[in-house]
Wavefront OBJ file of the C-alpha trace (Angstrom):
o trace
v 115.596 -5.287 93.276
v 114.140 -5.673 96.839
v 110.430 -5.839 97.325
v 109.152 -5.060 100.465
v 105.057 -5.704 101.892
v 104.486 -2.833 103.963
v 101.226 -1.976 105.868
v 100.278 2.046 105.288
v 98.114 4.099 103.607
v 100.079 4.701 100.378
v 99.117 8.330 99.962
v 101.570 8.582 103.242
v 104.551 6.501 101.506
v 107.961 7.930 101.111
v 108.416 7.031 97.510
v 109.449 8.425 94.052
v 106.581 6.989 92.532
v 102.823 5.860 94.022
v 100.582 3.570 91.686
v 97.321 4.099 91.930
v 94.899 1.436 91.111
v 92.707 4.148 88.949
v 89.211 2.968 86.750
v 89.497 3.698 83.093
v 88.498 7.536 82.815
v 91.163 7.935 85.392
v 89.140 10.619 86.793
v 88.404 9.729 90.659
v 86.370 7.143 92.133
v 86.624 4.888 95.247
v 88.578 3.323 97.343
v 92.576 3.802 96.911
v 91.393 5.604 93.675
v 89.590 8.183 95.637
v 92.345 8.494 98.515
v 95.110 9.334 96.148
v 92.624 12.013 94.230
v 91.886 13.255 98.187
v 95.541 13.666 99.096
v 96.937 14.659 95.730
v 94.015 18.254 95.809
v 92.112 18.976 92.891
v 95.804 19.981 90.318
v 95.732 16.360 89.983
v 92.447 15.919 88.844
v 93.049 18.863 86.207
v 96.099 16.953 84.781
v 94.115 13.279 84.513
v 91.898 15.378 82.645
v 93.813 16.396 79.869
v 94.741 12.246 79.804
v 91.778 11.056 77.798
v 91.379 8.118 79.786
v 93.306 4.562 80.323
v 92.210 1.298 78.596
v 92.657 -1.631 80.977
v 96.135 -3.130 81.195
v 97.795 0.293 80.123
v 98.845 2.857 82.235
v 99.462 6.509 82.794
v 101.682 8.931 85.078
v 101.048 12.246 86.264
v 102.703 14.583 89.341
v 102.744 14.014 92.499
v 101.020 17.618 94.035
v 100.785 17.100 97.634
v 101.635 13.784 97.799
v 105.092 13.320 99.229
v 105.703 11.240 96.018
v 106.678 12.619 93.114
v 104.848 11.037 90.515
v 101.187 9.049 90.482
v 101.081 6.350 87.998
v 97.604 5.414 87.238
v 96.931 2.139 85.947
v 93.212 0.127 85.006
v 93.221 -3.587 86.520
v 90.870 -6.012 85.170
v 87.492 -6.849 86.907
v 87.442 -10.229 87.814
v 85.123 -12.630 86.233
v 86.301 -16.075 86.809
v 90.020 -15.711 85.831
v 89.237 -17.239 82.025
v 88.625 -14.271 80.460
v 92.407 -12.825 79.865
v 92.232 -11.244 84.036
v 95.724 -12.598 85.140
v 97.197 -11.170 81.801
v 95.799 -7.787 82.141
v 96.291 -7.450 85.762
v 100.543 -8.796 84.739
v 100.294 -5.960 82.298
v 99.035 -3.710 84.992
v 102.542 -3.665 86.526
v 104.391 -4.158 84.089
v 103.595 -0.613 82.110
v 103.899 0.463 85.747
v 107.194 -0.364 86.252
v 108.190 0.675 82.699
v 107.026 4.134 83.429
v 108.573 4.644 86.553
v 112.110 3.183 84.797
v 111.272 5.683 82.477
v 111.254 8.215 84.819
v 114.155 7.139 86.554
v 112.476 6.366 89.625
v 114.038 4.783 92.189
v 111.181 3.408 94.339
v 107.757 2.193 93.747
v 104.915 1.690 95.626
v 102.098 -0.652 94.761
v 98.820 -0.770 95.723
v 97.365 -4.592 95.263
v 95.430 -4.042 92.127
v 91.878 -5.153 91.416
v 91.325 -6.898 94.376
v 89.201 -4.267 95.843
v 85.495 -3.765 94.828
v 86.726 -5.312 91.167
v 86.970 -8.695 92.876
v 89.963 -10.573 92.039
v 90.579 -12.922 94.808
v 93.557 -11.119 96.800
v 95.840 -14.235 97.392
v 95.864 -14.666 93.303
v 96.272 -10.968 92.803
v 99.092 -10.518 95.098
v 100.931 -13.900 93.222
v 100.357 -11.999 89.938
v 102.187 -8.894 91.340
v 105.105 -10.590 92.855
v 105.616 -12.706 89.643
v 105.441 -9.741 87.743
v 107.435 -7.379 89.337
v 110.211 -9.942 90.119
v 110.123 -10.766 86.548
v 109.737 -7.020 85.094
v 111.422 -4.655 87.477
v 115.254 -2.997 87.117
v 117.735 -3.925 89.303
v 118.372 -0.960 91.052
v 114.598 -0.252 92.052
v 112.831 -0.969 95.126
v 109.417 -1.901 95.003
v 107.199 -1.940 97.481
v 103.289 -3.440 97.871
v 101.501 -1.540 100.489
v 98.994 -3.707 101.839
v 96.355 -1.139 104.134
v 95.064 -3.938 106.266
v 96.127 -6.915 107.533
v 94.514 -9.887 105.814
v 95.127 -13.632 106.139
v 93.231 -13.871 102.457
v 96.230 -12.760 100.774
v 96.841 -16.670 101.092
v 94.861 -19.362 100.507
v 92.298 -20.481 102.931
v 94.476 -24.219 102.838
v 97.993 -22.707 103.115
v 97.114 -20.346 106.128
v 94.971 -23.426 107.682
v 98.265 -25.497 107.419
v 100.688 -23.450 108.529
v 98.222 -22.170 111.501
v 98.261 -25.928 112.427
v 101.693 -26.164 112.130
v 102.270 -23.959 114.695
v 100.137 -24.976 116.735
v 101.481 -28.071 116.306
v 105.484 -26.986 116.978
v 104.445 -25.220 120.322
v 102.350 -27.924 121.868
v 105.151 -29.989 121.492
v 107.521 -27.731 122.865
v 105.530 -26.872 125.913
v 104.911 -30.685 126.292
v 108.671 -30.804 126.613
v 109.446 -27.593 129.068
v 106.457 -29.363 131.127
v 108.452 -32.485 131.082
v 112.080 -31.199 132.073
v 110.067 -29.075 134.840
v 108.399 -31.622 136.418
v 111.393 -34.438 136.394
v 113.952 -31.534 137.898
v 111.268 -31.069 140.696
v 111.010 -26.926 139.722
v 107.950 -26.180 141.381
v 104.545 -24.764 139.517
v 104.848 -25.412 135.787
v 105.156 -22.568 133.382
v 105.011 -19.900 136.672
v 108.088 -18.232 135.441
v 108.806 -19.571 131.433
v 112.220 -19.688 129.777
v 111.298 -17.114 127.420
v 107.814 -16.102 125.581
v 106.035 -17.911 123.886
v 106.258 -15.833 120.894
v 108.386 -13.098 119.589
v 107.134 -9.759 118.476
v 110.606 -9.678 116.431
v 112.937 -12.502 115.252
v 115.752 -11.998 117.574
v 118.928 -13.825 118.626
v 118.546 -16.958 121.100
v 121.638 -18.005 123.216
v 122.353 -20.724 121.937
v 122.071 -22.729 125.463
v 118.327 -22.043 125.345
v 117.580 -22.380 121.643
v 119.184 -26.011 122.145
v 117.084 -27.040 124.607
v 114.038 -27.560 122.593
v 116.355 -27.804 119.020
v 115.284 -30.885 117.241
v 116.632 -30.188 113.974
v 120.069 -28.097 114.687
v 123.152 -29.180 115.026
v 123.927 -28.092 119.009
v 127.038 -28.459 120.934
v 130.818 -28.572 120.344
v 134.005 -30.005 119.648
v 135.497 -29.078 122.955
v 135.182 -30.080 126.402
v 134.443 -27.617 129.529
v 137.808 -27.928 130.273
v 139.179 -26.618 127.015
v 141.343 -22.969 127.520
v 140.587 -20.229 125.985
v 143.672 -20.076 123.621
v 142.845 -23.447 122.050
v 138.836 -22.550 121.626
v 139.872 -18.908 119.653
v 142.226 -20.642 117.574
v 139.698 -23.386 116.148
v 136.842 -20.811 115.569
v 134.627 -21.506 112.634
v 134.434 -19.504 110.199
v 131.901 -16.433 109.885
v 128.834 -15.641 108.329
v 130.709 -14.269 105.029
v 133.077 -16.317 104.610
v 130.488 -19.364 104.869
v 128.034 -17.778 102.449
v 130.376 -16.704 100.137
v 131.710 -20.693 99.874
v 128.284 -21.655 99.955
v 127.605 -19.556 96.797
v 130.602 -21.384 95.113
v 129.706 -25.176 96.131
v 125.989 -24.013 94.461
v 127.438 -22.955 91.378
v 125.508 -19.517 91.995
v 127.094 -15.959 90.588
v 126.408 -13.368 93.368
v 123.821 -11.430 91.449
v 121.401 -15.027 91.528
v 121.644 -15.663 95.018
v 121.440 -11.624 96.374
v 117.963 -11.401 93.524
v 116.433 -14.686 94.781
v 117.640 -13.518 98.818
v 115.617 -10.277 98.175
v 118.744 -8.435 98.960
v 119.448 -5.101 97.915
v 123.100 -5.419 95.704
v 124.346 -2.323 98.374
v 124.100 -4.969 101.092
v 125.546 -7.737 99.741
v 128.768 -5.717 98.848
v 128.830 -4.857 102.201
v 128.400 -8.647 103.109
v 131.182 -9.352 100.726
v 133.578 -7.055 101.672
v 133.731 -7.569 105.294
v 134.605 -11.263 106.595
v 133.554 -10.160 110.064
v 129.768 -8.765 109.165
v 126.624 -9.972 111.295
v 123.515 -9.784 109.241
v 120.415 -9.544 111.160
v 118.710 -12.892 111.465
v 115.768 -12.292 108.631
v 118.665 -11.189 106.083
v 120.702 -14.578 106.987
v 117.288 -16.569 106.658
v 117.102 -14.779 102.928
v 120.690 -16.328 102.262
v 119.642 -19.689 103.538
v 116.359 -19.612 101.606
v 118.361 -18.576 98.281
v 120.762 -20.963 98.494
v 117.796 -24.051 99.485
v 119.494 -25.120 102.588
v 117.940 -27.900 104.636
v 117.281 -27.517 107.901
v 120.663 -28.651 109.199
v 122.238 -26.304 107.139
v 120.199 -23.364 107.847
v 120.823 -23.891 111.379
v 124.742 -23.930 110.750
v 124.659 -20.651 109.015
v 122.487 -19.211 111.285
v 124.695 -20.736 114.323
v 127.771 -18.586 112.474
v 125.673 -15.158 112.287
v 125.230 -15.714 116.266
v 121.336 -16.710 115.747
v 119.482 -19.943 115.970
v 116.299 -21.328 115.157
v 113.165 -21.584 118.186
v 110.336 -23.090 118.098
v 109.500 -20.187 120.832
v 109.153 -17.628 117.473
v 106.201 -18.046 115.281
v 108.588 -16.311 112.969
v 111.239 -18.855 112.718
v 108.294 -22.124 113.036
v 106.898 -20.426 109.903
v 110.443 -20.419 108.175
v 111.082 -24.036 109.218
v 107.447 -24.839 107.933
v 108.801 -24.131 104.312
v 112.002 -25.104 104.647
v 110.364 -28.810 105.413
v 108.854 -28.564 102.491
v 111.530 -28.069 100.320
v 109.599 -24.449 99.383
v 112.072 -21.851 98.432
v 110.438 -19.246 97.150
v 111.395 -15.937 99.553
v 107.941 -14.013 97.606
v 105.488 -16.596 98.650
v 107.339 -17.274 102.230
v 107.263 -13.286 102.930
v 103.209 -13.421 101.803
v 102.965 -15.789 104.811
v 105.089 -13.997 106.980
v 103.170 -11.322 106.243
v 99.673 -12.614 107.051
v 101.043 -13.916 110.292
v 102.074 -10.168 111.544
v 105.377 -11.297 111.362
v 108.610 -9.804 110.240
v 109.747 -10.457 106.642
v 112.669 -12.174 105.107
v 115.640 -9.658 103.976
v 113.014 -6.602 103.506
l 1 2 3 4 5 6 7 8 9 10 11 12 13 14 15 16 17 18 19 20 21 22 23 24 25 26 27 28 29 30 31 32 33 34 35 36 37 38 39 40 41 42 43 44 45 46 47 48 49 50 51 52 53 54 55 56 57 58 59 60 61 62 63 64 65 66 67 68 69 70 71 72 73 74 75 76 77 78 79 80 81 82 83 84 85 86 87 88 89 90 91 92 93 94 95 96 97 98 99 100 101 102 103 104 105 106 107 108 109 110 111 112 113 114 115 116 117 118 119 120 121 122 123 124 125 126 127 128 129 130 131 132 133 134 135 136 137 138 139 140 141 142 143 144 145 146 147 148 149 150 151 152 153 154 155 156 157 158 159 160 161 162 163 164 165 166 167 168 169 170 171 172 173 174 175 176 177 178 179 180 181 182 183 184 185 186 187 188 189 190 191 192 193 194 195 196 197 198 199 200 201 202 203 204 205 206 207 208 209 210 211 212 213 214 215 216 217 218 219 220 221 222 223 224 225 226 227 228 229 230 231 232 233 234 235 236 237 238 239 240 241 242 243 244 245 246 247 248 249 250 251 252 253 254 255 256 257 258 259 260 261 262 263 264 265 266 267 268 269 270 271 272 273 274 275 276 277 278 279 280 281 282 283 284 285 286 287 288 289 290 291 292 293 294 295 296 297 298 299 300 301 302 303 304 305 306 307 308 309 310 311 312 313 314 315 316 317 318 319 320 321 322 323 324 325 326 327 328 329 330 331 332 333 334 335 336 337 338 339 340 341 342 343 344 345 346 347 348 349 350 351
């Protein structure tokens, strides 16, 4: 049960099912209300006609018409008033009716709009917690969900939490460039930072050879058992084991059936039994980060099993400084990382 934060216009999403985040006589209005009327052409209208309306917390489906998803589920968030008055209850309800519906229908993707924290004012980093929670808690197995976010928005977290992880980057590459400056200047290189190692950040959390991710690795585990020396016969036969092999013990030591640590990695079941099946798969580097974050690794740890998928961490990726920020903070929760990731413009974990 994967769910993914996109950025789209959900009347353009590929999905069985679209929810739209409708006002009680679910006939039009604003916002993604209005958009999905717009796109859907006036059949839909006709049908929500014929609906008598949605009381707040409940919800209603209808076709698709030109949408390219098959069904519109309409649902009536809560307008916020303080968050005392029953709002995070409704707004849980909200997707949970959703979800029901769309099981009901036997769809196999969802999309979400983030409910009522449009014009009905429910602060968006609270709105998007109740959604996660919910549809975590609420949605089958075998269904994707997604939350299509339309802009990007750093106050889908907390003003504190994206102040503190802002300054923690900051923070990670002033002391790394304080370092390259260093090694520079003592080996006599010439102009400083005229021709850098590699950017300063990643557009995508890529693979570092290992030789350059160690150079600035603080918290990894670099280096081996051999020396230069060492033939190649005697380094292939003393090869570590892989990336499923090690997860697959790692599961064990944690006491962990594979269904808990694939549902808190935000990994599709599909993948895992691919991962499970194959002793010699490479995961990309956010699905191994998903493992490592499921299974609460510490730094170290995280580095080892990354070091075995052929990845490592850098303090060069805002991607992977944002993953270590967590991890530091013994904060496992792959939702409420991915929310950061997310407001960063960075790649997510596993999705």
């Amino acid at each position: 049960m994967p769910v993914i934060i996109i950025r789209d216009d959900i009347t353009r999403v590929q999905a069985d099912a679209i929810v739209n985040a409708a006002n009680s006589s679910l006939l039009g209005g604003g916002g993604v209300d209005g958009a999905i009327h717009r796109a859907a052409g006036p059949q839909l209208l006709a049908e929500c006609r014929t609906l008598g309306g949605c009381p707040t917390g409940e919800a209603r489906i209808t076709k698709g018409y030109r949408l390219p998803a098959k069904f519109v589920i309409h649902t009536v968030g809560p307008v916020w008033h303080g968050g005392n008055q029953g709002e995070p209850e409704q707004l849980a309800s909200c997707y949970r009716r959703s979800l029901e519906l769309a099981q009901m229908h036997c769809c196999g993707t969802v999309a979400f709009p983030l409910i009522s924290a449009g014009v009905y004012g429910y602060p968006k980093d609270q709105a998007l917690r109740v959604a996660m929670d919910t549809i975590r808690e609420c949605a089958p197995e075998d269904m994707t969900v997604y939350m299509v976010i339309f802009d990007h928005d750093a106050a889908l977290l907390s003003r504190a939490l994206y102040e503190d992880i802002t300054e923690y980057i900051d923070d990670r590459y002033a002391r790394r460039h304080e370092k390259m400056f260093a090694r520079r200047k003592e080996a006599n290189l010439g102009q400083i930072f005229a021709a850098p190692m590699f950017k300063a950040d990643h557009s995508a959390p890529e693979a570092f050879p290992m030789s350059e991710a160690c150079m600035d690795c603080e918290d990894t585990v670099c280096g081996g058992a051999f020396g230069a020396d060492t033939d190649l016969d005697t380094l292939l036969s003393n090869l570590d084991e892989g990336f499923s092999v090690t997860l697959l013990q790692l599961i064990d030591r944690r006491g962990m059936s594979d269904a808990q640590c694939y549902k808190r990695a935000n990994i599709d079941r599909k993948l895992f039994s691919k991962i499970r099946s194959d002793a010699h798969y490479r995961p990309s580097k956010p699905t191994a980060l998903a493992f490592a974050i499921a299974l609460e690794l510490d730094l170290e740890q995280t580095a080892d099993l990354l070091r075995r998928a052929g990845y490592a961490l850098s303090p060069s990726s805002k991607f992977d400084v944002i993953v270590e920020y967590f991890i530091r903070r013994g904060e496992y929760d792959i939702m409420r990382i991915n929310e950061a990731l997310f407001a960063f413009d960075q790649p997510l974990l596993a999705g």
